[in-house]
N, C-alpha and C positions, 0 to 999 in steps of 0.2 A: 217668295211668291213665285209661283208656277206659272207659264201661260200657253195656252192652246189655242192659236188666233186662227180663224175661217173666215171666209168668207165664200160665197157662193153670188156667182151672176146668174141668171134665171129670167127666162122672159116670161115666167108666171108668177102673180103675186097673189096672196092673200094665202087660206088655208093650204093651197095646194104647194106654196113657197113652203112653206117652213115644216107640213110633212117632211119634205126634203131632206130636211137636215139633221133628224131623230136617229138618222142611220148611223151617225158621227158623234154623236154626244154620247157620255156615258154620266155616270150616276156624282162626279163632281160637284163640287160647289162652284159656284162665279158670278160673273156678272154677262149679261147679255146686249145687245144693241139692236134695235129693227131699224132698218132704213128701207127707206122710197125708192122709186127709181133712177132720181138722179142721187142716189148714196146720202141723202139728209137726212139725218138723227131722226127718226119718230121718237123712240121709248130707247130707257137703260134702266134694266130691272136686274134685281139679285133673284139668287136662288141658291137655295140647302143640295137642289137635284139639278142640274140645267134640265137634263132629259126629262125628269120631271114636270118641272115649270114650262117648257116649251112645248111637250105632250100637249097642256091644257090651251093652248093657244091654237095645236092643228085640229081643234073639236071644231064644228061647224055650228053648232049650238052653246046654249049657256053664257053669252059673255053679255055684257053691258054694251049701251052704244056705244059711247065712246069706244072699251075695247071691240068691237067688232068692227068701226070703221078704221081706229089702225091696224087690224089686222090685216083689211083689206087695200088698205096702200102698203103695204110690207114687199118687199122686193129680193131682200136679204136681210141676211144675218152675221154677226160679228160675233164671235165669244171671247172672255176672258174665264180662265179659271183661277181659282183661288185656291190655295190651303186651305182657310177655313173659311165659315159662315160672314164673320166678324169682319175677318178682311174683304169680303164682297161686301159688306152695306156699307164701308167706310168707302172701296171702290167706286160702288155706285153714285154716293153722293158728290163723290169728286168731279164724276162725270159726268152729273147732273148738270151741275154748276159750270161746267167747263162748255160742254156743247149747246146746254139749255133744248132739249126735248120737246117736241110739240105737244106730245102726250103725257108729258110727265107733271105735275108739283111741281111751280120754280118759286122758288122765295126770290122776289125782285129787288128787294131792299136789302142790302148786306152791309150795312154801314159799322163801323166798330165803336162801342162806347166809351165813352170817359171813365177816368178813375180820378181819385186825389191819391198825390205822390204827396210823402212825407219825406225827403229829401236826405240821404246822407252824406253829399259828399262834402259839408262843410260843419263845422265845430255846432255854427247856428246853426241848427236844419230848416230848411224853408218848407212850407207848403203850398201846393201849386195844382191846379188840374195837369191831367197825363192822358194824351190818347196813343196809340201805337205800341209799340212793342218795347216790353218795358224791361228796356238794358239799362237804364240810371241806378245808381246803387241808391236803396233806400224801398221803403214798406207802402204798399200799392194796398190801396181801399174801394174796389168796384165790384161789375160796374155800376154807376146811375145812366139811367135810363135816356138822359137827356146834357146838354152843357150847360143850361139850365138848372137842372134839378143840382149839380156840381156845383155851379157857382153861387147858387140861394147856400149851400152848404158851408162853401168855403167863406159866405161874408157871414156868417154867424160863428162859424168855429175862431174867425180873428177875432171877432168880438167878445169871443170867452175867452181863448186860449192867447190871444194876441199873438199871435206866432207873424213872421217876417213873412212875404211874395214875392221881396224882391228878388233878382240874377243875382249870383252872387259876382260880380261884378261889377252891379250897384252898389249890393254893400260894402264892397271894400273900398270906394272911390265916395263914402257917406265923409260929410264933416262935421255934419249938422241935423237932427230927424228929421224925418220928411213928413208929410200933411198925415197920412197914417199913426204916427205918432200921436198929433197933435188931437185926431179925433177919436183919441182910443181903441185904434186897432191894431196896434203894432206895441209891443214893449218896448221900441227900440235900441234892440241890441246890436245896430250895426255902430252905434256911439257909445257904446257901454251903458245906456241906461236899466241893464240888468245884467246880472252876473251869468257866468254859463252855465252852472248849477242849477242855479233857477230855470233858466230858459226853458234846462235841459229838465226839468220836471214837469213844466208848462207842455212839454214837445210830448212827455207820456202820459199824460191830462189829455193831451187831446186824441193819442192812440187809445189808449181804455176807453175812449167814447166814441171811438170810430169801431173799437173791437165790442158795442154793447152792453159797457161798464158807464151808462150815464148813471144812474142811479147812486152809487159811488162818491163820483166827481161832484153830483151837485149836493150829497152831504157832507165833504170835504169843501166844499166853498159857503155853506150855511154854516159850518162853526168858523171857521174866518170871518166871514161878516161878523156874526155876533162876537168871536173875540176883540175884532177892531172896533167895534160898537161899546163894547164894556169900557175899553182903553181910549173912550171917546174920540177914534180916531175916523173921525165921521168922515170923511171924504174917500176913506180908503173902503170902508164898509158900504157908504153909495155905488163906489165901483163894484164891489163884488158882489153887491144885489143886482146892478146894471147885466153883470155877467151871467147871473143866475138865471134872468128874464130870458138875456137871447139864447141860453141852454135850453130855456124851457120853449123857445119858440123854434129850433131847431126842430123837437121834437114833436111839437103840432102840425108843423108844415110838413111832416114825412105821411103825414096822416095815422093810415095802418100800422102798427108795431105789435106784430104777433109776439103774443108769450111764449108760445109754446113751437115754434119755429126758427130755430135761432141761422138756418143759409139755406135758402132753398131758391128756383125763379117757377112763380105761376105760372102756368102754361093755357087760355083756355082760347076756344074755338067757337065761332059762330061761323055755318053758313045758310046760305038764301039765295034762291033764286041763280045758282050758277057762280055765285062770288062767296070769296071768303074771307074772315078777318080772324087774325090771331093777337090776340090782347100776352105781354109776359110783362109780370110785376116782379121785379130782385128786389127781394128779399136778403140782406146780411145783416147781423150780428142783430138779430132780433126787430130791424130797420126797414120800411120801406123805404129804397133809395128809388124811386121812380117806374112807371112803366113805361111803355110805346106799346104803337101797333103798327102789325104788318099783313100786308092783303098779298098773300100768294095766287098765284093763277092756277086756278082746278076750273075743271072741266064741269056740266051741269049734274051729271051722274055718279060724282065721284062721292065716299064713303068717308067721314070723318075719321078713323083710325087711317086711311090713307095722307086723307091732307096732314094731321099730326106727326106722323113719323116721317112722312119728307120734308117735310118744316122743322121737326128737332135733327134729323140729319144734316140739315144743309147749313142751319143757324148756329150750330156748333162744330163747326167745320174748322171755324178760323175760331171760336169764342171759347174761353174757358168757362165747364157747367158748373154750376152748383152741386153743392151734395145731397139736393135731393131736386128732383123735379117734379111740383107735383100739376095733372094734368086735370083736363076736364074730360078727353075722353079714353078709355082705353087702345094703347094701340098694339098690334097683332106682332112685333116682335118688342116687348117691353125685358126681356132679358137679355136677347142680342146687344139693342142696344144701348145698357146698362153694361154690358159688359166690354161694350165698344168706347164709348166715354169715359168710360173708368180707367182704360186703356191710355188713352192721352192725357187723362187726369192724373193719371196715376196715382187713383186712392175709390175706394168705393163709390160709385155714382146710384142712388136710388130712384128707381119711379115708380109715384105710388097715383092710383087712383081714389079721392077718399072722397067715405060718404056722408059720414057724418064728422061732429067735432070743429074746430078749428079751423083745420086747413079743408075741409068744404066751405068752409063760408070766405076764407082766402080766392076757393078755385068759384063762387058763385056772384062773387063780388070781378073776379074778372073777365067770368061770362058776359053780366049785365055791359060791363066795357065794351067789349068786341061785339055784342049785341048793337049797341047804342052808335060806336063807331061806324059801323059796317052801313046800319040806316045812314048816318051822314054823307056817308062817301058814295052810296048808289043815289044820292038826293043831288050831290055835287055833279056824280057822271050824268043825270040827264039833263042838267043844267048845262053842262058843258056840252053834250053833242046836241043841244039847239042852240049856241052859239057858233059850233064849228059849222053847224049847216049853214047859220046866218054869213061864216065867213066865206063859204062858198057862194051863195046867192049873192053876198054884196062885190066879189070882186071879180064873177062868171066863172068859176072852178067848175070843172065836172063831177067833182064830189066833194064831200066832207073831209076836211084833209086830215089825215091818222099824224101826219109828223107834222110841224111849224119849225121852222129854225128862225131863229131872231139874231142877227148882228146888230153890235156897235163898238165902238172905239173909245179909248178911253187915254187922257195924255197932260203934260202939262204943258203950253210951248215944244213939242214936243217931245218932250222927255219923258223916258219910264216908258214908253206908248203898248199899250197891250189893246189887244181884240179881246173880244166877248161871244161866244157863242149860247145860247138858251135854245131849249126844246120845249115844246106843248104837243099835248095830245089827247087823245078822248079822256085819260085818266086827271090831265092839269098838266103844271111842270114836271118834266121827266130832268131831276136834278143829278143821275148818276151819266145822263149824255150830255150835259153842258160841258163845254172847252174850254181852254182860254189859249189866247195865241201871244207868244213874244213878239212884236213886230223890229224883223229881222234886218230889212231892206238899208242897205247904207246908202243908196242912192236916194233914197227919200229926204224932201224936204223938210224940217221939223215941223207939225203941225200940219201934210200934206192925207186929210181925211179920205179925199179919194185913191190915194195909192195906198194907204192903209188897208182901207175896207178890199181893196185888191188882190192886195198881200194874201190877207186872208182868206175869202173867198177860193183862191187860186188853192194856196194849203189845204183846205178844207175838202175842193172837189177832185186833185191830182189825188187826195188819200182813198176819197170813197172809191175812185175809178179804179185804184191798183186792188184793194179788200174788198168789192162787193161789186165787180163790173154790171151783170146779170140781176143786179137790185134784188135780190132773194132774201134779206139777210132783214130788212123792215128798217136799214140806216139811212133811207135815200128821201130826201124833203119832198113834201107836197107841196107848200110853200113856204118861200123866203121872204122876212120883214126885216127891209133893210132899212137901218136910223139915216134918215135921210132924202132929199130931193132927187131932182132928174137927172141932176149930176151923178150922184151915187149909183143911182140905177143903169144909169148908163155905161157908167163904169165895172158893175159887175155884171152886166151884161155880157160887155166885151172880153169877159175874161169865162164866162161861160159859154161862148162862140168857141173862144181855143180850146178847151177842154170837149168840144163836140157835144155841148148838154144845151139843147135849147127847149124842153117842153117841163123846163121846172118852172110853176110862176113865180113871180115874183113882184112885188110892193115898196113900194118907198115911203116913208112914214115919214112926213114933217111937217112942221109947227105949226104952218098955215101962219095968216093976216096976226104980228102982234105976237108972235110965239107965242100967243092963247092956247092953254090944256082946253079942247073941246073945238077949235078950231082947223084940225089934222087939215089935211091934204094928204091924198093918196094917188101915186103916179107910177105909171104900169109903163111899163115897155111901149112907143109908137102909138100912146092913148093921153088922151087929154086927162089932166089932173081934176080930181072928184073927189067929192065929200060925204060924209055922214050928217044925218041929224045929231045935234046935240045930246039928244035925249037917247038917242039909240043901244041899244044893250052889247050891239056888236062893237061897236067906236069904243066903250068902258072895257070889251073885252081887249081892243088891241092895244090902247092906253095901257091896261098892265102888261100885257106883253114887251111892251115897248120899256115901259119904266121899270120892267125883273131886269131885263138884259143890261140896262142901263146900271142897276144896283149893282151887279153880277161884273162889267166892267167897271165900276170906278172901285169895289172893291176888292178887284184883281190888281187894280193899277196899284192903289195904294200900299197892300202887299208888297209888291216891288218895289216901289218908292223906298216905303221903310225898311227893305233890306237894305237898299243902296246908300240910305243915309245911315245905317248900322254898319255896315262894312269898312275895313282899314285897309290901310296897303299890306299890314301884316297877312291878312288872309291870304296872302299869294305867295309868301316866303316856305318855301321850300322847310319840311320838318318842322312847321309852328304850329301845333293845333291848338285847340279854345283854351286845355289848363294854362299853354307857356305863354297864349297871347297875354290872359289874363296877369299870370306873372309880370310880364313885361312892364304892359298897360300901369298895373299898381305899383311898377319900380318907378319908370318914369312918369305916366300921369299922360301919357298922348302918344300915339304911333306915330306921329311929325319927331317927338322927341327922341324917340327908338331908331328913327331913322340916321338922327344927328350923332348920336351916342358913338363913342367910341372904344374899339376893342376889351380894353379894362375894365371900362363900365358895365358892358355886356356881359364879362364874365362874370361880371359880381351880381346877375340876379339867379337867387332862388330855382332850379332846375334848368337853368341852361346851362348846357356844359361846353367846354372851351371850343368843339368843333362846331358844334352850331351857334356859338357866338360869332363865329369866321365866318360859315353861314351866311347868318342877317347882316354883318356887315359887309361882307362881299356882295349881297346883293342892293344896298342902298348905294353903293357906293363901287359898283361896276360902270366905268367908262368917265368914272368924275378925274 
């Protein structure tokens, strides 16, 4: 990739800016940038021509509102060029995502889905959900749509296939099966109660029906039943009807199972009134493995084939596509970027728009969705801002407040202690800006809630102050609901005083008479403490407020907890990682034991070798 960077300062904006800059441009491909006057990203657009595309920009006439009012805060201009087409719309999308554009299509939800991992790195393969990046050796089946739609999945595939979930670390530390066993969901092969032959046929029983080979599998377990049935081995043939059911109920609960589409992800669009919602159903091996939806931010004037191809740009940025994608609307570079896809896929990517057949009633079926969605969610958003006004009027804000932040602390005696951050907004929870804080403080007393909420608080505002002084950027709270009395408030008060922020409000949310849910108390900075009516819409709105933040800490704490009770001393031994701990672990049976061990012994397990047997014992046993 080439690049030809300008920029140009200009105390003229709008058309007469970007005339300007036609002088400088030649007939390349790239990507472009408009910024405002203080240099903030409006648009980042591709183009076959820059000179071209930016031509159409210096016309005085022909654009849409929207483009005619970014044109007219435009200030400058940035270019990149490219080699080709292909690598400008991969550019652009990158830079979408990265700057987030005023004027642009943002897909706000980027979250990455689940798959089921079928596990190789042991004799028994386990099956397990898998989100992340999938470096485990072993056969990846996604994505679904949901952890949800995966684990409805995976409790019916033990139920046929009986395959193992546990660590393999559980199973080699098994003496005896565990409850799985006992309710037929497990073979239990970490006792030998199946051969690995077997297993290992059971383990490709349940791949052919992850790869679309149900059909198959459940006429290879109806002549079993009926040969165990002939051979009146009736208990054995109960189970394999038992197993035939939950195949067959696997395959109810995906719903849709096109014929004639055997990998593809639906793609369809509705919008309304200025919003939009994009409904995508994954489709594999003939399967519906679940949808979602996603509501990206366009503008009122903006064009379906726009919102589409910046939505499949941005969505497939980090995600791998399908081999085919089929859409509800056409969009205006369907070969670029088919050929851009196909590029990170490395194998043919199609996009077809269809009209009849099949896959129209795939793409009409999850129209009716993002139809049906999109009502919900504009029914929710004005629910929600006549409570945000109510939260203005009941606690004297000068408006509707766009951000909420919600602290609470979360600990046991002390211990594990982690902070909680939550966001709310005109849209609901805003679940990609919640925090969570380690409380760091060793000066702290165990169980000292006001120096906690401090702690935090403090971390919290020293960040905003250093990345967003100027509050430009939409991270800076309207108001703060902190879990707790006068004390707490008082507390991050004072710690709002040093950081020089005094015009945030702020609220204190507690129990009230009886720690009664519906008897709050609310206490402000230098104001007598005040209540709601019981019956009030606004009191239920901060009740959940209060009780998300609350979810959101104790199950951030618990997290931690259960690392620290999963954790050994071995984790800290210099060259031990998870295979040798495990070694270790199943030679001796305890990391207290590993510690005791001596020289000889250490060399006699299974992959440690004579230097890092010296190693771990030199470290158990430095200064004894």
């Amino acid at each position: 990739m080439t690049s030809d960077e300008q920029e140009m300062t200009n105390a003229v904006t709008g058309y007469d800016c970007i005339q300007g800059y036609l002088k400088t441009l030649d007939g390349s491909p790239g990507v472009y940038r408009m910024l405002d006057a203080q240099a903030r990203v409006l648009y980042v657009g591709k183009a076959r021509n820059l000179r071209a595309r930016v031509s159409n920009y210096a016309r005085p006439t022909g654009h849409s509102g929207r483009i005619a009012r970014m044109i007219s805060e435009t200030a400058s201009m940035m270019f990149l060029t490219t080699k080709t087409e292909t690598e400008a719309l991969l550019l652009e999308q990158n830079l979408i995502k990265q700057l987030k554009p005023k004027y642009n299509v943002l897909l706000r939800d980027d979250k990455s889905f689940p798959n089921i991992l079928v596990s190789r790195a042991h004799a028994f393969a386990q099956i397990k959900k898998h989100r992340g990046a999938k470096k485990e050796k072993g056969n990846y089946y996604g994505p679904f749509a949901s952890a949800g739609a995966v684990n409805r999945t995976l409790n019916q595939l033990q139920r046929v296939f009986l395959l193992r979930n546990c660590s393999d670390s559980m199973f080699e530390s098994r003496t005896r099966p565990c409850l799985l066993y006992q309710i037929k969901r497990c073979s239990g092969p970490c006792v030998g109660k199946i051969a690995e032959a077997e297993y290992a046929e059971s383990v490709r029983d349940a791949e052919r029906f992850l790869n679309g080979r149900s059909t198959q599998i459940q006429e290879t377990l109806a002549l079993q039943m009926q040969k165990a049935s002939d051979a009146m081995e009736f208990e054995q043939a109960a189970s394999l009807r038992d197993r035939i059911k939950a195949l067959t109920s696997v395959q109810t609960a995906q719903g849709i199972n096109p014929r004639g589409v055997a990998e593809a992800d639906v793609i369809a669009l509705h919008l309304d009134k200025g919003q939009a919602c994009v409904q995508v159903f994954f489709i594999r091996a003939h399967q519906n493995w679940g949808n979602r939806d996603f509501y990206p931010r366009v503008g009122a004037d903006i064009e379906a084939a726009e919102v589409l191809e910046a939505f499949i740009g941005q969505f497939y940025d980090t995600k791998e596509p399908a081999r085919q994608l089929i859409l509800s609307h056409p969009i205006e570079n369907a070969d670029l970027m088919a050929e851009a896809l196909g590029g990170k896929l490395g194998r043919k990517v199609e996009i077809l728009v269809p009209q009849r057949g099949e896959k129209a009633e795939l793409v009409a079926g999850a129209e009716r969705n993002a139809r049906e969605s999109l009502a919900r969610k504009m029914s929710e958003t004005a629910t929600q801002a006549r409570l945000l006004k109510g939260i203005a009027e009941a606690f004297d804000l000068d408006a509707a407040p766009k951000r909420i932040e919600v602290y609470d602390n979360s600990h046991i005696q002390g211990t594990n202690a982690v902070g909680a951050m939550i966001v709310a907004g005109p849209e609901g929870f805003m679940k990609n800006s919640y925090r969570k804080f380690n409380i760091k403080g060793d000066d702290l007393t165990p169980g000292d809630d006001f120096g906690m909420m401090k702690e935090v608080l403090h971390r919290r505002f020293k960040r905003l102050l250093k990345e967003d002084p100027d509050r430009e950027n939409g991270m800076w709270p309207d108001l703060l609901l902190i879990d707790g009395g006068a004390g707490q408030v008082s507390a991050v008060a004072e710690i709002m005083r040093e950081h020089g922020v005094q015009d945030v409000p702020m609220v204190g949310v507690a129990k009230g008479v009886d720690r009664d849910h519906g008897k709050e108390e609310f206490h402000r900075t230098g104001q007598r403490p005040m209540a709601l009516r019981r019956n009030d819409p606004v009191l239920y709105f901060v009740q959940r407020l209060r009780d998300e933040a609350h979810r959101f800490a104790i199950g951030t704490h618990r997290a931690k907890r259960s690392k620290a009770i999963g954790a050994t001393p071995l984790d800290d031994v210099p060259g031990v990682g998870a295979t040798r701990k495990r070694a270790l672990l199943a030679h001796f049976g305890s990391a207290k034991a590993v510690s005791r061990a001596n020289l000889a012994d250490l060399k006699a397990v299974d992959g440690i070798s004579g230097a890092l047997a010296e190693s771990i014992y030199d470290y158990f046993h430095e200064g004894s």
